[in-house]
C-alpha positions, -999 to 999 in steps of 0.1 A, spaced: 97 139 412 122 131 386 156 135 392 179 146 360 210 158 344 217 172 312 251 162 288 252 184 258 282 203 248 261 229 234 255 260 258 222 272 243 209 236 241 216 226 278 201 261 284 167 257 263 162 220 274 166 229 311 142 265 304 118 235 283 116 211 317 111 239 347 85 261 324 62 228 316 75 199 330 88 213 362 59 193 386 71 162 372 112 167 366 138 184 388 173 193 369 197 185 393 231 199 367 236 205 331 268 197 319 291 199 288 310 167 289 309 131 296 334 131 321 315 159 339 284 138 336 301 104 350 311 131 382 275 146 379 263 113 383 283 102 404 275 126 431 238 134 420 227 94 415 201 107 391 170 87 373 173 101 341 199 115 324 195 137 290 224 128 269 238 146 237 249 119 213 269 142 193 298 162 209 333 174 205 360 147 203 334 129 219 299 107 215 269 103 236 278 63 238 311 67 259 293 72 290 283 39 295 320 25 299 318 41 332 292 25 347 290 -14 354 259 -7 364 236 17 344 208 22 374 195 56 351 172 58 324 181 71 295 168 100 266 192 104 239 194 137 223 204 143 182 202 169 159 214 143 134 188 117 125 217 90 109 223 56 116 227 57 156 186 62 158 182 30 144 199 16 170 181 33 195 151 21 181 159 -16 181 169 -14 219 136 7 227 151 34 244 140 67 238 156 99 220 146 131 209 155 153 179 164 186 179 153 213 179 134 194 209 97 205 211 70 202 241 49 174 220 76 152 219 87 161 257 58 156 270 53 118 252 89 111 264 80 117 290 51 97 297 67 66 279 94 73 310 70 72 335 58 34 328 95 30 322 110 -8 334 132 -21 362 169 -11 361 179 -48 351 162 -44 321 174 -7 314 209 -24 317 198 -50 296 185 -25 269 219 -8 268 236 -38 264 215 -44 232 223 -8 222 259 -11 227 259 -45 208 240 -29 176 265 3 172 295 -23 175 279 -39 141 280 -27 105 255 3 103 233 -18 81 231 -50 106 215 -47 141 221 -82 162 192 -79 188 160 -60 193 139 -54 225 108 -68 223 83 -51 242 58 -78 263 30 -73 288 60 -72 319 86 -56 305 111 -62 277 124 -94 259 160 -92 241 160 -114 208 186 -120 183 170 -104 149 187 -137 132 167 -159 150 131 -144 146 118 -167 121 82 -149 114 56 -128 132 20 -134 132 -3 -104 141 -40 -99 159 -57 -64 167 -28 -50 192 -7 -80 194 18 -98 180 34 -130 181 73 -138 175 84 -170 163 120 -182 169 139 -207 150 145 -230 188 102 -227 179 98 -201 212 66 -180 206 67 -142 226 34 -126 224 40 -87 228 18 -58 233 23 -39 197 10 -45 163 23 -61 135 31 -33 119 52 -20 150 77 -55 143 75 -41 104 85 -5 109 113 -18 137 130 -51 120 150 -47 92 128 -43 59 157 -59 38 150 -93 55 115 -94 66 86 -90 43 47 -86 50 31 -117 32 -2 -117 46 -19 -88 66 -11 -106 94 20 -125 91 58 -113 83 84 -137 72 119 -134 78 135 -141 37 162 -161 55 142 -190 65 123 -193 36 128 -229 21 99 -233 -3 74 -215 -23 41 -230 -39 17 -219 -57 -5 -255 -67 -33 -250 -33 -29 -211 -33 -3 -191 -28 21 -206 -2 58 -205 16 74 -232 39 93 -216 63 122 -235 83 107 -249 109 82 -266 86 56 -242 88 33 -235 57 24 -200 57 -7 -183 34 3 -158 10 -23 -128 -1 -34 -124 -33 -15 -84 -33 14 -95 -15 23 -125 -35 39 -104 -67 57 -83 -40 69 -111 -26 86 -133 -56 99 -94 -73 115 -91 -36 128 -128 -35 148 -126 -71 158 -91 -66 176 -96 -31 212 -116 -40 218 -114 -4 196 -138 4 
């Protein structure tokens, strides 16, 4: 049995997600409290020594993220809570921590919940919030590290080193610019849909290139770019025009 507590400041919403978990989840999940603050839920936890907590990211003269300057050591898991889908989810995303948007439904509770139940050790939960914590201290646009999901657990990369990522039926490969390859258990376009789309570009069905490290571009034997580290990498036929509009468009490169 799961052991939670809920931080919302919203009455009804502490009210429906705790009615939610004991009507259809209440085998798997015990609510321990529900509680309207932060400094209630440092006390909550505190006392209760929960494995999850549900945690409002929105709330009066307040945010979800505060909690976690309480705790050296965050030994919970965590499932963010929003009604606002903004910037902050992006984060999330890059740290691969889980969150739900309200009004919370019992499709998405019940795949939260199963994504919680092959959840990692608490030194990479800590690890994970670290990451979060690092991205909201950026600019909104710029996230510094993403967790990278592998076959035992979760690897935490700086976005500015990912060179390229070369893809195969449901894996992936990341290369770095110190040449480290991390094979992870997702598609390519999982790395797509996650790292930022201003920087990295599909060029092939199975390779993306971060723009950053591109040094050359050919087109004398086919449709080609030299990437950083040296590497020739094949360009398709459809994503070649993409590719060169997106190059001379982008001044931030």
């Amino acid at each position: 049995m799961i052991t939670c507590i809920i931080i919302d400041d919203e009455k009804p919403a502490r009210e429906f997600l705790t009615k939610l978990i004991n009507q259809y989840f209440g085998q798997k999940i015990v609510v321990l409290e529900a509680v309207d603050s932060i400094q209630k839920g440092v006390e909550a936890i505190n006392k209760q020594h929960p494995e999850l907590i549900f945690l409002d990211i929105e709330m009066k003269g307040e945010d979800g993220f505060q909690l976690f300057k309480y705790f050296d050591n965050v030994f919970f898991d965590i499932i963010f809570t929003t009604a606002h889908k903004d910037y902050a989810i992006d984060a999330i995303k890059h740290a691969a921590i889980d969150y739900l948007l309200k009004p919370i439904n019992f499709i998405d509770m019940k795949e939260a919940i199963k994504r919680l139940e092959r959840k990692q050790t608490a030194s990479t939960n800590q690890q994970r919030i670290k990451a979060l914590l690092e991205n909201l201290n950026t600019d909104s646009s710029q996230f510094n590290k993403i967790a990278i999901p592998t076959s035992t657990g979760y690897e935490l990369e700086k976005i500015s080193n990912i060179l390229y990522c070369e893809g195969s039926d449901n894996y992936a490969k990341i290369i770095t610019l110190q040449s480290k390859e991390i094979l992870i258990t997702k598609t390519l376009k999982y790395l797509e849909e996650t790292l930022p789309s201003s920087v990295f570009i599909r060029i092939h069905k199975s390779t993306l290139v971060n723009l950053n490290y591109v040094t050359s571009y050919s087109r004398a034997d086919g449709y080609k770019v030299t990437m950083a580290d040296g590497k020739q990498l094949d360009v398709s036929f459809r994503k070649n025009e993409n590719l060169i509009n997106t190059i001379f468009k982008n001044k931030n490169l």
